[in-house]
C-alpha positions as CSV (number, residue, x, y, z in Angstrom):
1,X,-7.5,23.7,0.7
2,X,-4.0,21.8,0.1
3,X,-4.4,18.7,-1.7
4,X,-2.3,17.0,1.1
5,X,-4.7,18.4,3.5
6,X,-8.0,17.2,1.5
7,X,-6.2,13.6,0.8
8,X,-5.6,13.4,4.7
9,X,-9.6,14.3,5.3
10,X,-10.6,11.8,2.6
11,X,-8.6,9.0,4.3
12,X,-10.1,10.2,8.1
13,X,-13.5,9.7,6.1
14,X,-12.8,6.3,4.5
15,X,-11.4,5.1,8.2
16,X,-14.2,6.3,10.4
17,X,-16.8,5.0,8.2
18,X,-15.1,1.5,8.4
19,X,-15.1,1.6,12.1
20,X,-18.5,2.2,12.6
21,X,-19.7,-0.6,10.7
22,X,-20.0,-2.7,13.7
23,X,-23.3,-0.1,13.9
24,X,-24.5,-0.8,10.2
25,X,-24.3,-4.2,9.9
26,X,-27.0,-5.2,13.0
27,X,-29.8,-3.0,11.2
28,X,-29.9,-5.4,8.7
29,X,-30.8,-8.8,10.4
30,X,-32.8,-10.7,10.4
31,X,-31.0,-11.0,7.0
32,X,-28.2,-13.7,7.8
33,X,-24.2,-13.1,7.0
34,X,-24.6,-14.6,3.6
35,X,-27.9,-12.7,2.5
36,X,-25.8,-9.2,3.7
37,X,-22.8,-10.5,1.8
38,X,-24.8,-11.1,-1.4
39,X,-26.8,-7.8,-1.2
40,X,-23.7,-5.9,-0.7
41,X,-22.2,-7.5,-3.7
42,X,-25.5,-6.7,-5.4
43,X,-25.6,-2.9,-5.0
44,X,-22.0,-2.6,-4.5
45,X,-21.4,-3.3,-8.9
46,X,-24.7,-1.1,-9.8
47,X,-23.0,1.5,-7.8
48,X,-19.6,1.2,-9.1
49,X,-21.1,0.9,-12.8
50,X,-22.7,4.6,-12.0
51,X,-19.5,5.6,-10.5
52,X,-17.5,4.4,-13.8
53,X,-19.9,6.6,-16.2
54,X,-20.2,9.3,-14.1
55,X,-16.5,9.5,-13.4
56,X,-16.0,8.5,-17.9
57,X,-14.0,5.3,-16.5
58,X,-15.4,2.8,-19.0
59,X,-12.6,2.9,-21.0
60,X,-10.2,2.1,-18.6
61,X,-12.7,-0.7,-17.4
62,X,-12.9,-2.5,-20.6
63,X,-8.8,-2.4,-21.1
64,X,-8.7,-4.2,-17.5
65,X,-11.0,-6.9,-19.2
66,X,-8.7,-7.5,-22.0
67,X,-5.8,-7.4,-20.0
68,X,-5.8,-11.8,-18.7
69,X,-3.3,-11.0,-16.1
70,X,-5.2,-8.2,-14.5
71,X,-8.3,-10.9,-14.8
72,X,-6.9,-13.5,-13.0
73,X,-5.2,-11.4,-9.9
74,X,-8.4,-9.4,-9.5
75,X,-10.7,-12.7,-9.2
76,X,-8.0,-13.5,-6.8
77,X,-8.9,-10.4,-5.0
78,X,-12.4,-11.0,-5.3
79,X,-12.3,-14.2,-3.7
80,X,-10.7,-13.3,-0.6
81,X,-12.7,-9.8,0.1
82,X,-15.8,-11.6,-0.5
83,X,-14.5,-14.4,2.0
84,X,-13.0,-11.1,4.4
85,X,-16.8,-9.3,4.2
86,X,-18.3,-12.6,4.9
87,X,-16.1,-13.3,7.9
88,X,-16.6,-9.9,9.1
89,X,-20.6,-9.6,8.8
90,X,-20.7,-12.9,10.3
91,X,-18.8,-11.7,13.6
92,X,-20.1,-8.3,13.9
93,X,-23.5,-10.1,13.8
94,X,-22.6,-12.6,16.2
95,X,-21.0,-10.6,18.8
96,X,-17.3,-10.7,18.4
97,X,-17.0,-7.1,17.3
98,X,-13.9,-7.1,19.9
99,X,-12.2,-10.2,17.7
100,X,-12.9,-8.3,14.6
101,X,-10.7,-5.5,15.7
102,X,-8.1,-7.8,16.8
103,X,-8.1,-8.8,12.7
104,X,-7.4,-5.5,11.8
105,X,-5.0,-4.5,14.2
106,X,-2.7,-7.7,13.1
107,X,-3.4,-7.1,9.6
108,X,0.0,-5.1,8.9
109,X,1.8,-7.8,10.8
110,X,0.5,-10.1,8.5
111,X,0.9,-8.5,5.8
112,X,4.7,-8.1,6.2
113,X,5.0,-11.5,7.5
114,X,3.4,-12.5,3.8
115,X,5.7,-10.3,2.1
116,X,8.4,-12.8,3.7
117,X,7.2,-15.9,2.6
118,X,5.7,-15.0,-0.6
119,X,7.6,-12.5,-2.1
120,X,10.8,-13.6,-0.1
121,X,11.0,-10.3,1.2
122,X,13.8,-9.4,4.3
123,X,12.6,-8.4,7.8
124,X,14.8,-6.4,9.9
125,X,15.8,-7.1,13.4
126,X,12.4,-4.8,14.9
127,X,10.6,-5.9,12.3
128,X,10.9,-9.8,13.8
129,X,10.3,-8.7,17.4
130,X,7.2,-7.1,16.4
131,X,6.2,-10.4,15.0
132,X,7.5,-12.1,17.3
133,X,5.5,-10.1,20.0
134,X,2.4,-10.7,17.8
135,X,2.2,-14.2,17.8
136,X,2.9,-14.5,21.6
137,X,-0.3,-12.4,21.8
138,X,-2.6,-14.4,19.4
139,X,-0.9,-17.8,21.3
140,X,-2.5,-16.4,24.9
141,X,-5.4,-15.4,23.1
142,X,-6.2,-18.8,21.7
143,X,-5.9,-20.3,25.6
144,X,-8.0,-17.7,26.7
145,X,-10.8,-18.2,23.7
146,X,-10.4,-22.1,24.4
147,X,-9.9,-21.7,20.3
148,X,-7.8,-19.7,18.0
149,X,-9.1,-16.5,17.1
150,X,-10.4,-18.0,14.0
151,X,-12.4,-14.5,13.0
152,X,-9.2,-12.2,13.7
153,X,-6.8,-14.4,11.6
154,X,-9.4,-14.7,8.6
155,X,-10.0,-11.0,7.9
156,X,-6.5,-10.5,8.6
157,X,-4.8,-13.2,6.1
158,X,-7.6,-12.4,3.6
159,X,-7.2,-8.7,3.4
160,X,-3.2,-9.3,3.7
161,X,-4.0,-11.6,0.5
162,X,-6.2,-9.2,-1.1
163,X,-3.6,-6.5,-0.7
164,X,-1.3,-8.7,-2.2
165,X,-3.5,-9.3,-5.9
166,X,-4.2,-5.9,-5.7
167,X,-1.0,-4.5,-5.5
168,X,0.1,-6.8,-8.4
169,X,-2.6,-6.0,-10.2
170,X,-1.8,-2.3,-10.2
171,X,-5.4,-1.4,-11.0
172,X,-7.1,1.9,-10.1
173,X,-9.6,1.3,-7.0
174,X,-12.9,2.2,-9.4
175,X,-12.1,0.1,-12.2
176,X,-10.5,-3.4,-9.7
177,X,-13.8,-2.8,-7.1
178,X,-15.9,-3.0,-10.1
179,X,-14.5,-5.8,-11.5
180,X,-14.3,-7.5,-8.4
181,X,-18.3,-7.5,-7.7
182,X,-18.8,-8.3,-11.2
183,X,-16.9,-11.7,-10.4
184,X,-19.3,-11.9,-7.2
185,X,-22.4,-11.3,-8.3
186,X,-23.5,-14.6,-10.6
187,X,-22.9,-16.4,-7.0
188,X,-24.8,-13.6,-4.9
189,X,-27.7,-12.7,-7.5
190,X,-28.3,-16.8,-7.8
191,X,-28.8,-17.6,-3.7
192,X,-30.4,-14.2,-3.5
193,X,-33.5,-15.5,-6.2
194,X,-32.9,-18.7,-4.4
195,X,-33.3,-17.5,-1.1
196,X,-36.4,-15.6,-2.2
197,X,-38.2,-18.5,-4.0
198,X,-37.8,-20.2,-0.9
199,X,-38.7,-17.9,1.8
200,X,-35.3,-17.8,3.1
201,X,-35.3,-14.3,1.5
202,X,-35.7,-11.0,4.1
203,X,-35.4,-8.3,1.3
204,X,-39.1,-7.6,1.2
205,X,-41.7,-8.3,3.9
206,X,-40.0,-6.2,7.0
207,X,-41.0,-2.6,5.6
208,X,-39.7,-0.6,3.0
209,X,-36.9,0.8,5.4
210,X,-35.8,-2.2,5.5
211,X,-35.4,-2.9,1.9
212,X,-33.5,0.3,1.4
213,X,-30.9,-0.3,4.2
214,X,-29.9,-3.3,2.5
215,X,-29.9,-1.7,-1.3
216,X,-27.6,1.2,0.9
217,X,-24.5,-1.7,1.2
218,X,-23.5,-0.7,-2.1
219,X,-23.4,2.7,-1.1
220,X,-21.7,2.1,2.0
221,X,-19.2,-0.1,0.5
222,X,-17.9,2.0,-2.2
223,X,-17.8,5.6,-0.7
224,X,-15.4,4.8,1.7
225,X,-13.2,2.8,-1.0
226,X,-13.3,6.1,-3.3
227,X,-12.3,7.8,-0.1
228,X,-9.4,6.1,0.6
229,X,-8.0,5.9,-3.1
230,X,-8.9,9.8,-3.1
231,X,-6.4,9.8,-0.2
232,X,-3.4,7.5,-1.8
233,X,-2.8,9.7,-4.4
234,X,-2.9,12.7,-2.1
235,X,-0.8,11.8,1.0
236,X,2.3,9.9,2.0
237,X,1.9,6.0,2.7
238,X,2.7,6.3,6.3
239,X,0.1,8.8,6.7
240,X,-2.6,6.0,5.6
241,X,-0.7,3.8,8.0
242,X,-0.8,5.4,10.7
243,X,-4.5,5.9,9.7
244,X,-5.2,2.7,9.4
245,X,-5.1,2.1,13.0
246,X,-8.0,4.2,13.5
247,X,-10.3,1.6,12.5
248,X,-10.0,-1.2,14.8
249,X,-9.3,1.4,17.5
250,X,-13.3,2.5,16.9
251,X,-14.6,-0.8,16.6
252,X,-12.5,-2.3,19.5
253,X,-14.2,0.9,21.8
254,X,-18.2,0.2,20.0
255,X,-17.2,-3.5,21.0
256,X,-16.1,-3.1,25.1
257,X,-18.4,0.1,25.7
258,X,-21.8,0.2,23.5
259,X,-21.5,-3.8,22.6
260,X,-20.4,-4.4,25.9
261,X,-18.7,-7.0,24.5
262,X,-16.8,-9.6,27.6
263,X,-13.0,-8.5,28.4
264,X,-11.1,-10.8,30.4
265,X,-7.7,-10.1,32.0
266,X,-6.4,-12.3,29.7
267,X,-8.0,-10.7,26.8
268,X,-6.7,-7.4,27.9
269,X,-3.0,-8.7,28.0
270,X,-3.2,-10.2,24.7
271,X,-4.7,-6.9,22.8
272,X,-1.6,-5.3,25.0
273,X,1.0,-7.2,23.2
274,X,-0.6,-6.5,20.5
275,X,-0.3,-2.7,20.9
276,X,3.0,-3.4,22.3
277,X,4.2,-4.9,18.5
278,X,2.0,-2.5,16.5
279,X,4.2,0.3,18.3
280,X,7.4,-1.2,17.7
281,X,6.5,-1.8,14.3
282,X,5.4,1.7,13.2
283,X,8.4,3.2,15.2
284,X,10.5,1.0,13.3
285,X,9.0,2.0,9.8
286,X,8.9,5.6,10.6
287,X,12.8,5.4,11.5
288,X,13.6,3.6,9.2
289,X,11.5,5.9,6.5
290,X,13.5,8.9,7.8
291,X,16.8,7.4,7.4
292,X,16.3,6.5,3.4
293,X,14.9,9.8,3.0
294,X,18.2,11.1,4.6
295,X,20.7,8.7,2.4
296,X,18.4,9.8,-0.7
297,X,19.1,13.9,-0.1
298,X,22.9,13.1,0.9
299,X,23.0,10.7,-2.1
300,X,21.5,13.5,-4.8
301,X,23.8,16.2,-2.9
302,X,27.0,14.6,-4.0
């Protein structure tokens, strides 16, 4: 099989798996948000640490230890996805599957809107409108809620920020996602003996299934991280973004049909401007990709 063909597979995987989460996440109550967040963090570093022998990455592990810059973005990084899985757990659990979507369908908007006022990059003209349509969207959204979308704009600013200290970090995904839980779990093995010295605890006394669907977040968590860094290095970026999409699409659809989570008019005119700018903006980017790619060949012709 082409490796362009088996990086394109790995990233389907890696997407699909995060859209059915909305379906994973339930099983687990009556645990609350933060006992799921702190079991995942749990069994998410044991099963990195096997995935770093098995896969001899311990080297490269340790040299990310002694590297202080490499620290200090990762526990960055680690901060905000614990804060994004959090956010996420908390609404999937609380029935706002359909706002959790939203997060991830403005999390490219956001994330180029950060690149403006952080790293000063330059939109162009499409690039604004898109944004521009965006906000509009999130703005009728917020009268229609009563509220802002408080769950949409946290997972999307946090895993815009996340991307950002990850991308300077330049660290492979096995050796930053171990690092990262290692950061986490102090805080989530402490309330986790806490919660079970106090009764507050649900990871024994609701059968042995139970126990093992919450030692399976690490599991869950990691294979569709390998599956997407399998998939980087294999296809071309706008490949994984226009793969990315495929995500909130599923959740969005488990939300309005097998949730059947509320839709409003209103709510269906706001997720419309939203597709509306998502459009624009991968139109744009794939135009735009073309034409470098064509001033690149004419440039190495001459």
């Amino acid at each position: 099989m082409p490796d362009q063909r088996r990086g394109f597979l790995f990233g389907l995987g890696a997407y699909l798996i995060w859209g059915l989460f909305p379906l994973y996440w339930p099983l687990l109550e009556p645990a609350g948000a933060l006992e799921i967040l702190s079991h995942r963090m749990v069994w998410s570093l044991a099963t990195m640490a096997l995935v770093c022998v098995v896969a001899s990455r311990t080297r490269a592990f340790v040299t990310v230890l002694r590297n202080p810059r490499s620290r200090r973005l990762l526990t960055v990084a680690a901060v905000v996805i614990a804060v994004n899985w959090g956010t996420y757990i908390w609404g999937v659990n609380n029935h706002r599957v359909v706002e959790t979507s939203l997060g991830y369908f403005i999390n490219p908007l956001v994330t180029v809107l950060m690149g403006v006022l952080i790293l000063r990059e330059r939109l162009r003209a499409w690039q604004w409108f898109a944004v521009a349509i965006a906000s509009a969207a999130v703005v009728g959204l917020t009268i229609e809620y009563g509220r802002p979308p408080w769950v949409a704009l946290v997972l999307a600013f946090s895993f815009g920020t996340y991307g950002l200290a990850k991308k300077q970090a330049g660290v492979e995904a096995v050796e930053s996602i171990t690092y990262e839980t290692l950061v986490l779990v102090p805080l989530a093995a402490g309330y986790l003996v806490w919660a079970s010295a106090t009764g507050h605890g649900h990871f024994t006394g609701h059968g042995v299934g139970h126990s093992a669907l919450l030692a399976t977040a690490g599991v869950v968590t990691a294979v569709p991280l390998l599956l997407f860094g399998a998939a980087a290095i294999r296809v071309p970026m706008t490949t994984l973004g226009l793969l990315q999409y495929l995500t909130p699409v599923i959740q969005f659809a488990l939300g309005v049909t097998v949730l059947d989570e509320e839709m409003s008019a209103m709510r269906w005119a706001g997720f419309s401007l939203v597709w509306v700018a998502l459009a624009v903006f991968t139109v744009e980017a794939l135009r735009h990709r073309r034409t470098q790619l064509r001033l690149t060949a004419e440039a190495s012709a001459v």
